[in-house]
C-alpha positions as CSV (number, residue, x, y, z in Angstrom):
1,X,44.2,-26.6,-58.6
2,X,44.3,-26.4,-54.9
3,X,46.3,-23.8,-55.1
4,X,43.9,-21.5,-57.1
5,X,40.7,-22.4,-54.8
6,X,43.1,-21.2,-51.9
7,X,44.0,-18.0,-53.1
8,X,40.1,-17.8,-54.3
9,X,38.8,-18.1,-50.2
10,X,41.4,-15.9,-49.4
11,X,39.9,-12.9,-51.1
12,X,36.8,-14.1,-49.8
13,X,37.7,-14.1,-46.3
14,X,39.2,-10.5,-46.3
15,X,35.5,-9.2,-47.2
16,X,33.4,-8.5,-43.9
17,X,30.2,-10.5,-44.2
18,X,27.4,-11.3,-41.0
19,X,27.8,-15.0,-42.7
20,X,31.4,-15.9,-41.7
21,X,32.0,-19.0,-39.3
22,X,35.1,-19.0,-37.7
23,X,37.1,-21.8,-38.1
24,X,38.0,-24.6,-35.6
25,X,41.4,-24.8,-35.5
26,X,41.6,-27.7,-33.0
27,X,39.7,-29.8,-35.7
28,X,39.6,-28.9,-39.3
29,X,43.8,-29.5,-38.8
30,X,43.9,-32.7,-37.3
31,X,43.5,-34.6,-40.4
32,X,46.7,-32.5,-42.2
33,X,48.9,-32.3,-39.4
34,X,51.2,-35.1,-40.6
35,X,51.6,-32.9,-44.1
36,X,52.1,-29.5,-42.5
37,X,55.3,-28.4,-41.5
38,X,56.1,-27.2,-38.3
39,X,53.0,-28.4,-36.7
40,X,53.8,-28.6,-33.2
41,X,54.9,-24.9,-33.3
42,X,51.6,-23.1,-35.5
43,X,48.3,-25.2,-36.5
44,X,47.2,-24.3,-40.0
45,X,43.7,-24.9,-41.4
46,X,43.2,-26.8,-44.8
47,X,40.9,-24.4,-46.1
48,X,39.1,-27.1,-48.3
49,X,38.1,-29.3,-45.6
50,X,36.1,-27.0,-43.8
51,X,33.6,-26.2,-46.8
52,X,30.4,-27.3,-46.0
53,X,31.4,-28.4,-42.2
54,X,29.4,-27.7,-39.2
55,X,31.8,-26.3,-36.7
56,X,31.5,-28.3,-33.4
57,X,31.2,-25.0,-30.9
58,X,28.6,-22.7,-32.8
59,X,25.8,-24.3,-30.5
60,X,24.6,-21.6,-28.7
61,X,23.1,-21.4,-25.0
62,X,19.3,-19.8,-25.4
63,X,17.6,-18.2,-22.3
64,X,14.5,-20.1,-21.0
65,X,12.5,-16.8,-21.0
66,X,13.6,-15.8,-24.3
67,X,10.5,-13.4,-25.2
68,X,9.8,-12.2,-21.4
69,X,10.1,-8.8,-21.1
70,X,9.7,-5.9,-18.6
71,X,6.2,-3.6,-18.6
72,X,7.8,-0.3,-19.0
73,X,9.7,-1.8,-22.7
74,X,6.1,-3.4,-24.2
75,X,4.3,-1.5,-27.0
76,X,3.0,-2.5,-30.3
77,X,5.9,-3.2,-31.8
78,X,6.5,-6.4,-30.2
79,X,4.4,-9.5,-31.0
80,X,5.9,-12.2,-29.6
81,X,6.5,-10.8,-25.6
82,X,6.1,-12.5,-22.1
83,X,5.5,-11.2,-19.0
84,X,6.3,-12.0,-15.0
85,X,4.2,-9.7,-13.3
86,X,1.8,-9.3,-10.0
87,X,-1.6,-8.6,-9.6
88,X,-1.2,-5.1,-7.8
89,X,-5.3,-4.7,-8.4
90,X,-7.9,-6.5,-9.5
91,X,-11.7,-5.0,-10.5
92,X,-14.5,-6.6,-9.7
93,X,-16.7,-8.2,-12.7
94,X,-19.3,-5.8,-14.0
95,X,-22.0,-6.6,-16.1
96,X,-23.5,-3.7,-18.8
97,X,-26.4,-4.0,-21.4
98,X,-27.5,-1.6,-24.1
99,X,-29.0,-1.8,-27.8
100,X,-25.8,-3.2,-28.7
101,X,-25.9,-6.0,-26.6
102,X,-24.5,-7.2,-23.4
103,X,-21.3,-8.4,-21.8
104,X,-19.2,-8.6,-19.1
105,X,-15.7,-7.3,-17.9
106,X,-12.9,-7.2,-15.2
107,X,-9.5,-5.5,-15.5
108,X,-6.4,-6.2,-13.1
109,X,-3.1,-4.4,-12.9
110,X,0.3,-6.1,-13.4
111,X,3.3,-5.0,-12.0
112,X,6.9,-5.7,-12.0
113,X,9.9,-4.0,-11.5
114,X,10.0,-1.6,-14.3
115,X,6.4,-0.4,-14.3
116,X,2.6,-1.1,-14.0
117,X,0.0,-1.8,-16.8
118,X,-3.8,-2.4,-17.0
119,X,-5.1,-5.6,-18.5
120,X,-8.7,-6.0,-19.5
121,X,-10.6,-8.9,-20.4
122,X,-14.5,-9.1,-21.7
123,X,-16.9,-11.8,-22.3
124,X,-15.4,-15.6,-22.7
125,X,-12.1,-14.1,-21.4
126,X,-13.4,-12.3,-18.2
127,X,-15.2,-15.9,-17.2
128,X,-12.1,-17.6,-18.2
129,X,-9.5,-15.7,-16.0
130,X,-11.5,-14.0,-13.4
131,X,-11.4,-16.4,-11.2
132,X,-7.5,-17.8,-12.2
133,X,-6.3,-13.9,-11.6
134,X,-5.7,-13.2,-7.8
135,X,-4.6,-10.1,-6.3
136,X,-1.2,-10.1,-4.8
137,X,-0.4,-13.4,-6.9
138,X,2.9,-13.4,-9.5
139,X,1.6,-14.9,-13.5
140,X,3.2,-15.3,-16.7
141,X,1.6,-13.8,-19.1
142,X,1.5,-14.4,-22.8
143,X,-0.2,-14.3,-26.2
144,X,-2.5,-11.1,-25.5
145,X,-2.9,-8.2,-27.4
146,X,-1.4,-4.9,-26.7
147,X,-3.2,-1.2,-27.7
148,X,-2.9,2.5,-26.7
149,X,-4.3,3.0,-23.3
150,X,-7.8,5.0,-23.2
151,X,-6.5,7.5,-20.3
152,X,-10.2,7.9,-19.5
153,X,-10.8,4.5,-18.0
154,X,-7.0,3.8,-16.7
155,X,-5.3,6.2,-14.5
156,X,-1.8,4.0,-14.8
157,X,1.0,6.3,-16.9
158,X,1.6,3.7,-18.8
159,X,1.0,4.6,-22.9
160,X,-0.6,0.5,-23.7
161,X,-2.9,-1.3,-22.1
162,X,-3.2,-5.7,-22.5
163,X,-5.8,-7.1,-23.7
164,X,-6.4,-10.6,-22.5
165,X,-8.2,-12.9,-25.1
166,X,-9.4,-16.6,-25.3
167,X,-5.9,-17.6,-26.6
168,X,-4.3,-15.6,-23.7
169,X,-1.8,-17.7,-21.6
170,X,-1.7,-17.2,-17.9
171,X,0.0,-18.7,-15.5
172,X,0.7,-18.5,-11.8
173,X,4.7,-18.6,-10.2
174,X,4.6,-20.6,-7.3
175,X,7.2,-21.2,-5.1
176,X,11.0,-19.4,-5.6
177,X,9.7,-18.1,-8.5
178,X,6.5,-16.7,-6.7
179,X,8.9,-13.7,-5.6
180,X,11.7,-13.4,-7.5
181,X,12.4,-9.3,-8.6
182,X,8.7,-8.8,-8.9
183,X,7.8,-6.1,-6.3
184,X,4.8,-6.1,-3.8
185,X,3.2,-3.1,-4.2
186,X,5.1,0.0,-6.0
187,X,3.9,3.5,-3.7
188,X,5.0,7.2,-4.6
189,X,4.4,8.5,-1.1
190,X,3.5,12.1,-1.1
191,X,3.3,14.1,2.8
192,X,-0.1,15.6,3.5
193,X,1.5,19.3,4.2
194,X,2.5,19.5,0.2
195,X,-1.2,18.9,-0.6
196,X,-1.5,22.5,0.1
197,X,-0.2,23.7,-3.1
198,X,0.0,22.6,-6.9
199,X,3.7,21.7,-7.3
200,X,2.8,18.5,-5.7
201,X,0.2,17.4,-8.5
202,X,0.7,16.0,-12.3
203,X,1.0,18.4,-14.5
204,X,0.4,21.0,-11.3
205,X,-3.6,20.3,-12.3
206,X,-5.7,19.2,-9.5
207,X,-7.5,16.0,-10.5
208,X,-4.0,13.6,-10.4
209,X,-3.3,10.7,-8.9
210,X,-1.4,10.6,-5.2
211,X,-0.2,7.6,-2.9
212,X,-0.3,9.1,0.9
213,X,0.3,7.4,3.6
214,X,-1.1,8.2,7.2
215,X,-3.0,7.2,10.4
216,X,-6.4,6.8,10.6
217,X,-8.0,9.5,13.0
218,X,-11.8,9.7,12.8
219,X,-14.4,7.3,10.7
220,X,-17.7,8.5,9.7
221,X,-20.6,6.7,9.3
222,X,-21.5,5.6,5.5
223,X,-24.4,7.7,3.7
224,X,-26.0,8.2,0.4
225,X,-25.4,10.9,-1.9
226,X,-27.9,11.2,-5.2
227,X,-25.8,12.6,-8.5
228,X,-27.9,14.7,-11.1
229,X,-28.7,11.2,-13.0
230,X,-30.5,9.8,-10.4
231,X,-28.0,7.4,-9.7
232,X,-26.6,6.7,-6.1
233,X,-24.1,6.0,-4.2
234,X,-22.8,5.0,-1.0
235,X,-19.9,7.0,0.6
236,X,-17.8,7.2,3.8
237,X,-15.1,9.7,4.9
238,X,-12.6,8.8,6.8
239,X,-9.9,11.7,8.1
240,X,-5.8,10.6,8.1
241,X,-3.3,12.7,9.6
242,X,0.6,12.5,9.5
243,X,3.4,13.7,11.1
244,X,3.3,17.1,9.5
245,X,0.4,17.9,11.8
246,X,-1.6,18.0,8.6
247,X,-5.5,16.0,8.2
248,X,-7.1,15.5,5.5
249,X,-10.5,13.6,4.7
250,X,-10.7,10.9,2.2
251,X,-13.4,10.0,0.8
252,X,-14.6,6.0,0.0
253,X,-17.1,4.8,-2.3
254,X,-20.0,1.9,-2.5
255,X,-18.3,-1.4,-1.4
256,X,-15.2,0.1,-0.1
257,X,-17.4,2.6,2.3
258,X,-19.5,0.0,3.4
259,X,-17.1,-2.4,4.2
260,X,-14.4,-0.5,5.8
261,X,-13.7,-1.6,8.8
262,X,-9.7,-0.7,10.0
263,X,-9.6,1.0,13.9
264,X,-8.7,4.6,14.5
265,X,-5.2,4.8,15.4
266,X,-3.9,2.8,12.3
267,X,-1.4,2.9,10.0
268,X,-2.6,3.1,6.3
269,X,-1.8,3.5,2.6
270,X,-4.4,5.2,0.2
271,X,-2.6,4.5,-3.0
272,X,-4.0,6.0,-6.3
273,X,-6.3,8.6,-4.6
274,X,-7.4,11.9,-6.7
275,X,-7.0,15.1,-5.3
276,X,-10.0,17.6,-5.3
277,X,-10.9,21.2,-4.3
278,X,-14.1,21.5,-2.5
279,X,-14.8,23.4,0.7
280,X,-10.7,22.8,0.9
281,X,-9.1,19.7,-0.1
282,X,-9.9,16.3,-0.1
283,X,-8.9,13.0,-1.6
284,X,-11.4,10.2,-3.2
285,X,-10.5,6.9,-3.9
286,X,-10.9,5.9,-7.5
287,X,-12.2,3.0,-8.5
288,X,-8.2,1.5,-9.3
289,X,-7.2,2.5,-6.2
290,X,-7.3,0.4,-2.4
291,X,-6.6,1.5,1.3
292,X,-3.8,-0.9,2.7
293,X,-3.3,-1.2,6.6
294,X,-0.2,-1.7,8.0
295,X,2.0,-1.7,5.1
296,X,5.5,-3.3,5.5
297,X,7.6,-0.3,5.1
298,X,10.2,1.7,6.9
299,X,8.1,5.2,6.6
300,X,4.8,3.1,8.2
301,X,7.2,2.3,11.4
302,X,8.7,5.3,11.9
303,X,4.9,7.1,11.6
304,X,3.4,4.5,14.0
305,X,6.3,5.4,16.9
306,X,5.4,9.1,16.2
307,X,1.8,8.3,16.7
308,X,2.0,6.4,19.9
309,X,4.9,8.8,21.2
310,X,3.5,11.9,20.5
311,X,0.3,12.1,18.0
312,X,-2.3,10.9,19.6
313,X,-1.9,14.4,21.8
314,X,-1.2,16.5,19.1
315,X,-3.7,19.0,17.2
316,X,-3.8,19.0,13.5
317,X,-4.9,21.3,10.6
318,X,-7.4,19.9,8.2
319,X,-7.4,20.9,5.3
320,X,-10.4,19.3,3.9
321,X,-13.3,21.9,4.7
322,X,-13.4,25.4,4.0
323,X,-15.8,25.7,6.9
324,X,-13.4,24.5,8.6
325,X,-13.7,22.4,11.8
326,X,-13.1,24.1,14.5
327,X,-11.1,21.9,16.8
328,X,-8.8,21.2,14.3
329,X,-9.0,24.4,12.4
330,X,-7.5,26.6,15.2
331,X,-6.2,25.9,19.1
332,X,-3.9,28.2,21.4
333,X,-1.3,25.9,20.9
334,X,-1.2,25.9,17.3
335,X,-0.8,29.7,17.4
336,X,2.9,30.6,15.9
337,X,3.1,34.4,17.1
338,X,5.7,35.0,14.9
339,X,4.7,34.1,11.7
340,X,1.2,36.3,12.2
341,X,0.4,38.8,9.7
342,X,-1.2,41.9,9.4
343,X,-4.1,43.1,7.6
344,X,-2.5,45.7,5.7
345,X,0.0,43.2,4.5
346,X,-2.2,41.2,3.3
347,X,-4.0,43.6,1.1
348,X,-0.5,45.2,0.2
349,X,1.0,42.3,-0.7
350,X,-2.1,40.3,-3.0
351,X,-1.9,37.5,-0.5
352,X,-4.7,35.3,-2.0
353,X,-4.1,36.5,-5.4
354,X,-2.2,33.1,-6.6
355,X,-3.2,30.0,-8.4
356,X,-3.9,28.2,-4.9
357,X,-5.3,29.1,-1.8
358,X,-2.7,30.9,1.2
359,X,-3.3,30.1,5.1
360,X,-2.6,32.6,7.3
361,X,-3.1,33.1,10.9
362,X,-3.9,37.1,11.9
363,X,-5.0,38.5,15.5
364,X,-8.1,40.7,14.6
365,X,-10.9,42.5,16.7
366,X,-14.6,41.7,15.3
367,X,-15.7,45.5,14.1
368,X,-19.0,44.3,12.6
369,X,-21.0,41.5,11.9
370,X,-23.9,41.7,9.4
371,X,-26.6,40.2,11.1
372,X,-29.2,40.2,8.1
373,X,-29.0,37.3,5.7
374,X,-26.3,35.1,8.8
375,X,-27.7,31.7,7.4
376,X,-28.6,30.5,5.0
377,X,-31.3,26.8,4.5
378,X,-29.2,23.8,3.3
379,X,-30.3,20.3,1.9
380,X,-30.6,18.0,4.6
381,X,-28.3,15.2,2.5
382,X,-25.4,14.6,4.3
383,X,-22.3,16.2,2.3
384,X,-24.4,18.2,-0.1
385,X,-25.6,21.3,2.1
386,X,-26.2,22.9,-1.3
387,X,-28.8,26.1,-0.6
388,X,-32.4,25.0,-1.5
389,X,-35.5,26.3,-2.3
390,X,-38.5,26.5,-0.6
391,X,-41.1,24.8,-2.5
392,X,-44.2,25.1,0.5
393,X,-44.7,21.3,0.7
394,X,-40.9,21.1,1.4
395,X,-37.2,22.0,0.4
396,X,-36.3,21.1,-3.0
397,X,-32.0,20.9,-3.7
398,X,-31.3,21.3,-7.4
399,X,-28.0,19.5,-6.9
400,X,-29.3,15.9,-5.6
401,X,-32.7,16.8,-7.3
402,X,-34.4,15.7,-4.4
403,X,-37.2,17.1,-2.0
404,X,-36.6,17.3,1.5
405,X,-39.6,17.8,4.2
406,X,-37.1,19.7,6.0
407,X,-33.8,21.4,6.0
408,X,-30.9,22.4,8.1
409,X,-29.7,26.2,8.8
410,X,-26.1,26.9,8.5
411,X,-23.9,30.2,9.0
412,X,-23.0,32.0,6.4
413,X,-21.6,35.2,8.2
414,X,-19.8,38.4,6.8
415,X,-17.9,40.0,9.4
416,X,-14.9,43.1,9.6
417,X,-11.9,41.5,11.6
418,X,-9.8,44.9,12.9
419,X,-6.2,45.4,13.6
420,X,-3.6,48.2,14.3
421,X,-3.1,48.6,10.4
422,X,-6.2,48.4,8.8
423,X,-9.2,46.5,8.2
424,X,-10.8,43.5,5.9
425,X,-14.2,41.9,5.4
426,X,-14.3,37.9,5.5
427,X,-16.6,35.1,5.6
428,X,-17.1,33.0,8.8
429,X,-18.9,29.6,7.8
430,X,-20.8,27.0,9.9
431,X,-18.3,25.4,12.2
432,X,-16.0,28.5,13.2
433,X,-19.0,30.4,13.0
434,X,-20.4,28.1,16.0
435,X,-17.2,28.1,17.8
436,X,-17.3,32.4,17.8
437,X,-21.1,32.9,18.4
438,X,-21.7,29.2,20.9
439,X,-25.0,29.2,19.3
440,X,-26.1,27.1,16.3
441,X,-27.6,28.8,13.6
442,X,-30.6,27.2,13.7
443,X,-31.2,28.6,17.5
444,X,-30.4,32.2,16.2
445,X,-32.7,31.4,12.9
446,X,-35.8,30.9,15.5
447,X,-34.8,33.8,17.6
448,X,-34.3,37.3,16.1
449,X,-34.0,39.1,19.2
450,X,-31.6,36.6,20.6
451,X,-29.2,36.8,17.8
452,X,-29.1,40.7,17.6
453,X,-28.1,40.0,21.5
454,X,-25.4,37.4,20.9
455,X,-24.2,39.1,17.5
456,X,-23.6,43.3,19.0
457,X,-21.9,41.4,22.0
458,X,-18.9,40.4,20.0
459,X,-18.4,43.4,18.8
460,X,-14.4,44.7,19.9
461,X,-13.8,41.0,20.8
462,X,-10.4,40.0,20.2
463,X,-9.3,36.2,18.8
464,X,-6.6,34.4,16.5
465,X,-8.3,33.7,13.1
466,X,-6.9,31.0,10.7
467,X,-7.7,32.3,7.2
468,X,-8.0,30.7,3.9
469,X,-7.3,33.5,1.2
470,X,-8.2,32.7,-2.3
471,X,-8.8,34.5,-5.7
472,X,-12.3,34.7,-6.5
473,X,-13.7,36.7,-9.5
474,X,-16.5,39.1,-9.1
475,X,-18.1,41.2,-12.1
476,X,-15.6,40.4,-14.2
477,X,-13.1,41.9,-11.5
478,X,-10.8,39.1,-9.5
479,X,-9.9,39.7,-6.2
480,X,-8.8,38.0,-2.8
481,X,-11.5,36.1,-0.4
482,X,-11.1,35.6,2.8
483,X,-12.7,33.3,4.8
484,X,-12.2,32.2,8.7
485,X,-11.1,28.6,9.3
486,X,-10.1,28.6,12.4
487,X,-10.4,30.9,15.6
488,X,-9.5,31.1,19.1
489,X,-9.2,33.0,21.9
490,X,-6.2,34.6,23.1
491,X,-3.6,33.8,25.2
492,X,-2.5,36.6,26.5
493,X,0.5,34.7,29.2
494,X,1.7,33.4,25.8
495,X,1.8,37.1,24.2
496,X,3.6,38.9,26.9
497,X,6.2,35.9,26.7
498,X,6.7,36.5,23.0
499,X,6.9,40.2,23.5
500,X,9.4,39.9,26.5
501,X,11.4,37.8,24.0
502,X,11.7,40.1,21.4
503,X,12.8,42.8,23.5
504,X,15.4,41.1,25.3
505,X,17.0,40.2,21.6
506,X,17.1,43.9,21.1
């Protein structure tokens, strides 16, 4: 009978099956070793003791964090998930009430070392964790729902979103576990020269998202800008510049405008800025992103030793205003003589005709300057200077639907720059415009006879122009602008150098 059961678990244990224990030889012999020969030489297992017996060594060692996971792995496939992550942002509450009803919301970002994900909460859940979430602080976070992420409201790449909810657990890491591999702050530092062209953005589309770090080099006072609703809103720019001699203005908005308060000559962060096109490029914060000053990393050090060393000298090109400003548009110094161009190359070889806008620097004579229609009456808001109409009780800007009781005047020149080649027409706005005439338009505007003066006196004049060439479609024809962003006068110690040079390498 024995016998027969043996041969029967024999077959059995030649078939593969997810069920199988192994056997413990050190035990299920013990109590047969006086009956089995050769013993001390090879155990043998009595197969009929070991039905129904626990082995002794199948208990297993579990992880305490079984179900944690990291953010870039979560989706809707898991239910039962943890996670160890910081609050890199947190929202302030905001309140909204329609037909529907009324309610209350606040999201935060968690991040770990995988990835970063928004988390929501509304109603009993926002006034349960809106205090108990703390930016910069480390939680574990459990028992909350996860959904696709509405790409309208976050501007994180992740595809979910969380959902915290009344049964949501949270709850803070203090001490080792505070820090363990959870990261301060994740930044993708992008230089301010690549902002010039598309390759730099998602997707090449302007409109993404950019970390840029940079010192602080002018603040502007705060100011209020109306949108077409009626609504408004308190602004600020603020103008960073690296060690690519680039600037570029930033734009803040409502509390962070008003409340900005870190000294010229500081190092900063602007992490999750968008990147626009008007009058030149510009960033704006969005409302997920923050301005950090003095950032702990290796890039922020070796910037602020630049600075000190060498920056705080230096000129820089901004590239925020197609006017241009014309200190930092344009100086002698900035002049490369070699990689001038010439008027006929740019109109033989469509420079301006490409997706983005081309900076060029070309030594031109003024031939003519079109001193009918020279300015043009701009609304007095601050940042708008959107042309306005003239109303007789005052100026009335379509764009901030406002009335003014006055306005300001601004250039708006068209001019023919001349060089050994050939010849182009370009615009000349406010602040170059300034810089060429040393009048303000609104002294030439009062003055007719003085601006004919001031205007035929420049003609045969001879400076560097910066230009900003760009594709611009007229009648249903496209074609390259040109407009002045820079000018200055020449130095003509500095051209006879270059010119000596060259003909000594002959």
């Amino acid at each position: 009978m024995l016998e027969d059961k043996f041969d029967q678990l024999k077959e059995i244990s030649d078939i593969p099956s997810y069920n199988a224990r192994p056997f413990d030889y050190a035990t299920t012999g013990e109590a047969h070793k006086e009956n089995t020969p050769g013993y001390e030489t090879s155990r043998s297992v009595d197969p009929v003791s070991t039905i129904n017996k626990e082995p002794t060594e199948l208990k297993r060692k579990q992880p305490t964090d079984r179900s944690l996971m990291a953010i870039e792995l979560l989706s809707s496939y898991q239910n039962n998930w943890a996670i160890k992550a910081r609050v890199s942002f947190k929202s302030d509450v905001k309140t909204w009430s329609n037909q529907r009803g009324s309610g209350s919301l606040f999201n935060v970002h968690f991040l770990d070392e995988t990835g970063e994900i928004r988390a929501t909460a509304f109603n009993d859940a926002c006034t349960k964790f809106s205090e108990l979430l703390q930016e910069g602080k480390v939680y574990r976070v459990s028992k909350a729902r996860l959904k696709q992420a509405n790409h309208k409201f976050s501007t994180l790449k992740h595809s979910y979103e969380i959902q915290l909810e009344n049964d949501t657990q949270i709850e803070e890491c203090i001490g080792d576990d505070q820090q363990g591999n959870v990261p301060q702050v994740k930044y993708d530092l992008v230089r301010l020269d690549t902002l010039k062209t598309k390759e730099v953005l998602p997707n090449n589309q302007l409109g993404g998202e950019l970390d840029v770090l940079g010192i602080v080099r002018k603040i502007d006072t705060p100011f209020q800008i109306t949108s077409k609703a009626g609504k408004t809103y308190d602004r600020r720019n603020i103008t960073i510049v690296d060690d690519s001699l680039t600037a570029i203005n930033v734009n803040l908005w409502n509390k962070a405008a008003l409340e900005f308060n870190i000294p010229v000559g500081s190092v900063v962060v602007c992490k999750s800025c968008k990147l626009n096109e008007f009058r030149g490029r510009n960033l704006s914060m969005t409302p997920g992103g923050r301005i950090v000053e003095s950032p702990d990393l290796k890039e922020a050090y070796k910037l602020k030793g630049w600075y000190d060393d060498v920056g705080k000298n230096a000129s820089f090109e901004n590239i925020s205003d197609e006017g241009g400003n014309a200190q930092a548009g344009l100086n002698n110094d900035d002049v490369d003589l070699s990689k001038r161009t010439t008027a006929n190359k740019l109109i033989n070889e469509n420079i301006g005709m490409n997706d983005t806008p081309e900076y060029i620097t070309l030594k031109g004579y003024i031939g003519k300057i079109k001193n009918q229609n020279f300015f043009y009456e701009a609304c007095a808001t601050p940042d708008c200077l959107k042309k306005v109409t003239n109303i007789g009780d005052g100026y009335s800007c379509e764009k901030c639907e406002k009335t003014h009781e006055t306005c300001l005047k601004r250039y708006t020149l068209n001019m023919q720059l001349i060089d050994p080649y050939d010849s182009i027409w370009v615009s000349c706005f406010n602040d170059p415009a300034e810089k060429l005439l040393g009048h303000t338009a609104e002294e030439l505007s009062n003055d007719p006879k003085l601006a004919d003066e001031v205007i035929s006196e420049k003609s045969m004049d001879v400076y560097n122009f910066k230009l900003r060439a760009a594709k611009r479609e007229y009648g249903g024809v496209e074609r390259a602008n040109y407009s002045i962003i820079g000018v200055s006068k020449v130095n003509f110690n500095k051209e006879v150098d270059y010119v000596s040079d060259l003909l000594l390498k002959l």
